[in-house]
C-alpha positions as CSV (number, residue, x, y, z in Angstrom):
1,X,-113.5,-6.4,99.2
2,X,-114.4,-6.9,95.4
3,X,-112.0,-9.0,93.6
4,X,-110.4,-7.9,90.6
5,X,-110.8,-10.2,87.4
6,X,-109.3,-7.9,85.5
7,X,-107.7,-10.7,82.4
8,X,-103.7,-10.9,83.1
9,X,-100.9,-12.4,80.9
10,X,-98.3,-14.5,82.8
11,X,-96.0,-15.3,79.8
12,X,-95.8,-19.0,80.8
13,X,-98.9,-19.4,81.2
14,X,-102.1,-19.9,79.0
15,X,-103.0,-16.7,78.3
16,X,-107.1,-16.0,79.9
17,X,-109.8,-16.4,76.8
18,X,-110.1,-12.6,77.2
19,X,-106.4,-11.8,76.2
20,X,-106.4,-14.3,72.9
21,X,-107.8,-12.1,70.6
22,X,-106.0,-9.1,71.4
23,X,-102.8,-11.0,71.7
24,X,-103.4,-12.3,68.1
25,X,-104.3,-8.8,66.8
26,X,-100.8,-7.4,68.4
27,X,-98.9,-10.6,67.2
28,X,-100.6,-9.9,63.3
29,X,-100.3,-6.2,64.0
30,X,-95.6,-6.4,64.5
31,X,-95.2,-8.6,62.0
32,X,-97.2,-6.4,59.6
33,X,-95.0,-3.6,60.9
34,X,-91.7,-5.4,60.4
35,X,-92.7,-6.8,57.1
36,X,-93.1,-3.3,56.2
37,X,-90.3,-1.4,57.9
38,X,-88.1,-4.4,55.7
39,X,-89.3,-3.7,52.8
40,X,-89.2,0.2,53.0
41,X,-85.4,-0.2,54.6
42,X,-85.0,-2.7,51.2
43,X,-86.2,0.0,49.1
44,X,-83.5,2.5,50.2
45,X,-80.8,0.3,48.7
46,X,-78.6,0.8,45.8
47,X,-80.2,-2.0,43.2
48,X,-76.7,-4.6,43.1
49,X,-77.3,-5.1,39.9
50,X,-77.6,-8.1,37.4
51,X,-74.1,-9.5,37.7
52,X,-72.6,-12.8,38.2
53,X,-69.9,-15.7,37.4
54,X,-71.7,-16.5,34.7
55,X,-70.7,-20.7,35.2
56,X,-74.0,-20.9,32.8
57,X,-71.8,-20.2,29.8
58,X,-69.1,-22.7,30.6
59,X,-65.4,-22.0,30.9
60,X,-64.8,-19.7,28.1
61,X,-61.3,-19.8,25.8
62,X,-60.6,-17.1,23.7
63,X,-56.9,-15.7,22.3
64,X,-56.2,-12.4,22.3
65,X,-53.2,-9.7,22.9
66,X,-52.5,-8.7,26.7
67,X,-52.0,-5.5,27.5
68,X,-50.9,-4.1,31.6
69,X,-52.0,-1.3,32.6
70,X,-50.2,-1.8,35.3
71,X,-53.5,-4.1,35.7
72,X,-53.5,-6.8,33.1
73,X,-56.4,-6.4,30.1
74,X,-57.0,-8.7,27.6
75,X,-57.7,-8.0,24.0
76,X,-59.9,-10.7,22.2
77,X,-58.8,-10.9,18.4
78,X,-60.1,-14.6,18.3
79,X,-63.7,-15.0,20.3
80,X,-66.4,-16.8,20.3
81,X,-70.2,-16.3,20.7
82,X,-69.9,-15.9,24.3
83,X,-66.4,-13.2,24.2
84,X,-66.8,-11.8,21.1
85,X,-63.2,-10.9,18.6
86,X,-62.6,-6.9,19.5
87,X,-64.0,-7.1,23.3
88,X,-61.9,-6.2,26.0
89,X,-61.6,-8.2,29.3
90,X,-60.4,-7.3,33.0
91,X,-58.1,-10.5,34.4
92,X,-58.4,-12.0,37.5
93,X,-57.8,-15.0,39.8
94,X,-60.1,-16.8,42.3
95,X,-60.6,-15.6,45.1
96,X,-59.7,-11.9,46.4
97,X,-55.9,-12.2,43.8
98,X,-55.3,-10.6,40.7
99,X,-53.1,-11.5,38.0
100,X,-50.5,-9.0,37.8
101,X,-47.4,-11.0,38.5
102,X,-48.1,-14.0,36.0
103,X,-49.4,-11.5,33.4
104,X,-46.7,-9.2,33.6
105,X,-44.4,-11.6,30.8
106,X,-47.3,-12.1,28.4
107,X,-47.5,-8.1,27.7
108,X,-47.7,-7.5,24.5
109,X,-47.8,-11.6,23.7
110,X,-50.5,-13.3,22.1
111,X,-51.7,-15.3,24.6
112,X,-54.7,-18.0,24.9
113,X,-56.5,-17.3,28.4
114,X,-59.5,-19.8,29.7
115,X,-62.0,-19.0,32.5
116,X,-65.0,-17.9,33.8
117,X,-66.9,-15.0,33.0
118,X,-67.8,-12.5,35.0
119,X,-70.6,-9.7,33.6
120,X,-72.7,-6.9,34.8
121,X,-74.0,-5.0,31.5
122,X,-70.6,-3.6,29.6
123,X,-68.3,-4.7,32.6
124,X,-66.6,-8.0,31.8
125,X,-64.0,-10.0,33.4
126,X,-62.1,-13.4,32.8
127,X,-61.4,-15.4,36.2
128,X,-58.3,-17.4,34.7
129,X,-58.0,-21.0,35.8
130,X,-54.8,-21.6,37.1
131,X,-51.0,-22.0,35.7
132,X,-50.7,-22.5,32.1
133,X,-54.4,-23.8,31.5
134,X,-55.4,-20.3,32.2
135,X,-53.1,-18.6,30.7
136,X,-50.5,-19.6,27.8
137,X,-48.8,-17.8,25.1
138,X,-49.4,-18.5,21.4
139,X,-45.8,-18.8,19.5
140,X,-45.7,-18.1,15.9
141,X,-48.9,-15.5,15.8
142,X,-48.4,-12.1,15.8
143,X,-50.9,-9.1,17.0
144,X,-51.2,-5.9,18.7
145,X,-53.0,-4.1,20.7
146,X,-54.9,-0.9,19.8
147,X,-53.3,2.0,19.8
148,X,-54.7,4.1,23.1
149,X,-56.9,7.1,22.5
150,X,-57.0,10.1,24.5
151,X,-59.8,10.9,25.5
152,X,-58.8,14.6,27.6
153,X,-59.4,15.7,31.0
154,X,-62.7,15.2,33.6
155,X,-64.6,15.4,36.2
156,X,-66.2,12.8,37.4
157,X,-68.6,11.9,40.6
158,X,-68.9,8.4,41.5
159,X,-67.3,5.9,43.7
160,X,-64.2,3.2,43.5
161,X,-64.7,-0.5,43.5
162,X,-62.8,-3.2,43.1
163,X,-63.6,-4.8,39.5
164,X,-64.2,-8.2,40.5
165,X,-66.7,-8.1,43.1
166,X,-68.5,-5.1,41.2
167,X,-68.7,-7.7,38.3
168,X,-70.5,-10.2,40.3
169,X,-68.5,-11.8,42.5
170,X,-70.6,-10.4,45.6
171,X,-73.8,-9.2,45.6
172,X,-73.7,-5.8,46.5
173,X,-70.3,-5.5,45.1
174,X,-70.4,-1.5,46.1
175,X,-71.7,0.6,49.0
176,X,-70.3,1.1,52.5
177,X,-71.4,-2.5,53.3
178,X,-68.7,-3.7,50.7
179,X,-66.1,-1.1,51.4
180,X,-63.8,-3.6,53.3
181,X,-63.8,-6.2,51.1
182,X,-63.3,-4.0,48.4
183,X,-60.2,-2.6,50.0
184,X,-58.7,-6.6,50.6
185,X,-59.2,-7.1,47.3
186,X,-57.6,-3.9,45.6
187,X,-54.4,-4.9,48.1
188,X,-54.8,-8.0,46.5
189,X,-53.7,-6.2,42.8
190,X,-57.6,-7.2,41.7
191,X,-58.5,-4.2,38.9
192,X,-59.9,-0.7,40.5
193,X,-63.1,0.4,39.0
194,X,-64.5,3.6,39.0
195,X,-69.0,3.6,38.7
196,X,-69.8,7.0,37.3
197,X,-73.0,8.5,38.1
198,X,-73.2,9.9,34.5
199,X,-71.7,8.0,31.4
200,X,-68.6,8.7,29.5
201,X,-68.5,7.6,26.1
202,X,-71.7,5.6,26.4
203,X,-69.8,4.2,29.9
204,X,-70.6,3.7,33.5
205,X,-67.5,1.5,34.5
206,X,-64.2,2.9,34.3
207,X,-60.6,1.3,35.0
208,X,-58.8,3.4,37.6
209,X,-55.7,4.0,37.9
210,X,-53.3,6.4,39.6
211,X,-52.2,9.9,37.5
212,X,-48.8,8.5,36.9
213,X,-50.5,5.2,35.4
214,X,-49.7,3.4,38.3
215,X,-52.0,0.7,40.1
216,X,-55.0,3.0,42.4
217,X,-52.6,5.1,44.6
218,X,-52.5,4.3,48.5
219,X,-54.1,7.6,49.3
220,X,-57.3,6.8,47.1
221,X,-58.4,3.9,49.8
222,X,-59.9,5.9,51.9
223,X,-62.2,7.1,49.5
224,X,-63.2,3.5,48.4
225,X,-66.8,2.6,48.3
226,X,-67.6,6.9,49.0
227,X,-69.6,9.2,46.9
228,X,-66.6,11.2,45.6
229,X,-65.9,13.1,42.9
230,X,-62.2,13.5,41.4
231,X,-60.5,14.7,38.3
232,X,-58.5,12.5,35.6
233,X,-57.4,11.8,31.8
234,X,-59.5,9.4,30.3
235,X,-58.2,6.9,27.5
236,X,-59.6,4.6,25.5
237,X,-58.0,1.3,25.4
238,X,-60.0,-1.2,23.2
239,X,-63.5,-1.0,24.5
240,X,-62.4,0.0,27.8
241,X,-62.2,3.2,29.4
242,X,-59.1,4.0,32.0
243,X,-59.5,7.1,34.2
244,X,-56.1,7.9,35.6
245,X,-56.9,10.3,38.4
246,X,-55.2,12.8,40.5
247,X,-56.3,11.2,44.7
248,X,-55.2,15.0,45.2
249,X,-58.9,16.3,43.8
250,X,-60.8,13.9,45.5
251,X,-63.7,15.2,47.5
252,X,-66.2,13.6,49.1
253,X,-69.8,14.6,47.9
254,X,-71.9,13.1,51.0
């Protein structure tokens, strides 16, 4: 009987001098294919975007008027090269809290507010440091905020995000993948953002808020992080856009 010397790979052994070269093709030949498949799955993905605490710039100080929404915004009349006089922040704290509460007796007030910055192109938020170091009024000075311009009724496709994360806390701070934490962190009274797919008034980020002007509405969470479109008044407030919409329009678009 012949024998067979047919070359065969016993995985902990040394592979025969036969099998080397077309084990090392197969071994170059997957990780080729993986490096490949990664980068096409990588491709498919929404760009996150260019934002970010930006701890570069330093904590930033700035006075301005306060204005809730129900979520707090602040008005800069006195800025610097950093936060601009006229620009208009979101307010936040760390982590996945927002501000509501401890802004809710500055409304109206003059106020000087320190933090960090948080910026993705016209989206811009302050992440107050804590107690009065963050946030303190200014006695004796008077100001106002600008007087809210209606803007009239749309349409809009896009999806909801919380504002912080979609700022740059996280990176994506949108998508399915970040629909859970953006849900902890709307609970958590952090501002409700709405990404258009189309710009409104030369913007793509909108406040949202519910049609009565409330914080976003209970039944608009399970609609966070979708494609959706919905209808809404939008107003101008400062440099920032607030879409209050109607959760009863929503529909989802995929």
């Amino acid at each position: 009987m012949k024998k067979d010397t047919t070359p065969f790979f016993v995985g902990y052994l040394k592979p025969a001098k036969k099998l080397r070269s077309f084990l090392l093709a197969v071994g170059v030949g997957l990780a080729l294919l993986l490096t490949t498949f990664g980068i096409v799955i990588g491709g498919t993905q929404d760009d996150p975007g260019y934002g970010s605490f930006r701890f570069d710039y330093g904590p930033q100080t700035v006075s301005g008027v306060v204005e809730m929404l129900p979520y707090p915004i602040l008005h800069v009349t006195d800025g610097n090269e950093r936060v601009p006089a006229g620009e208009t922040l979101m307010l936040t704290a760390g982590g996945k809290t927002g501000v509501a509460q401890r802004a809710a007796r500055f409304d109206g007030k003059k106020v000087k507010a320190t933090g960090v910055v948080l910026e993705r192109g016209a989206l811009n938020m302050l992440q107050l440091r804590g107690g009065k170091r963050g946030l303190d009024a200014i006695d004796g000075e008077e100001a106002t905020a600008p007087t809210p311009e209606p803007l009239g009724k749309w349409k809009l496709a896009g999806e909801i995000c919380d504002g912080k994360c979609l700022a740059g806390a996280m990176r994506p701070g949108r998508g399915l993948a970040h629909k859970a934490c953006a849900a902890l962190c709307l609970i958590g009274d952090i501002p409700a953002v709405f990404v258009s797919t189309k710009p409104v008034e030369g913007a793509d980020f909108l406040m949202v808020l519910g049609k009565d002007g409330e914080a976003l509405p209970k039944a608009a969470y399970d609609y966070i992080a979708q494609y959706i479109s919905v209808e809404g008044d939008i107003t101008r407030h400062g440099n920032l856009l607030v879409f209050t919409i109607d959760p009863g329009t929503i529909e989802v678009l995929e």
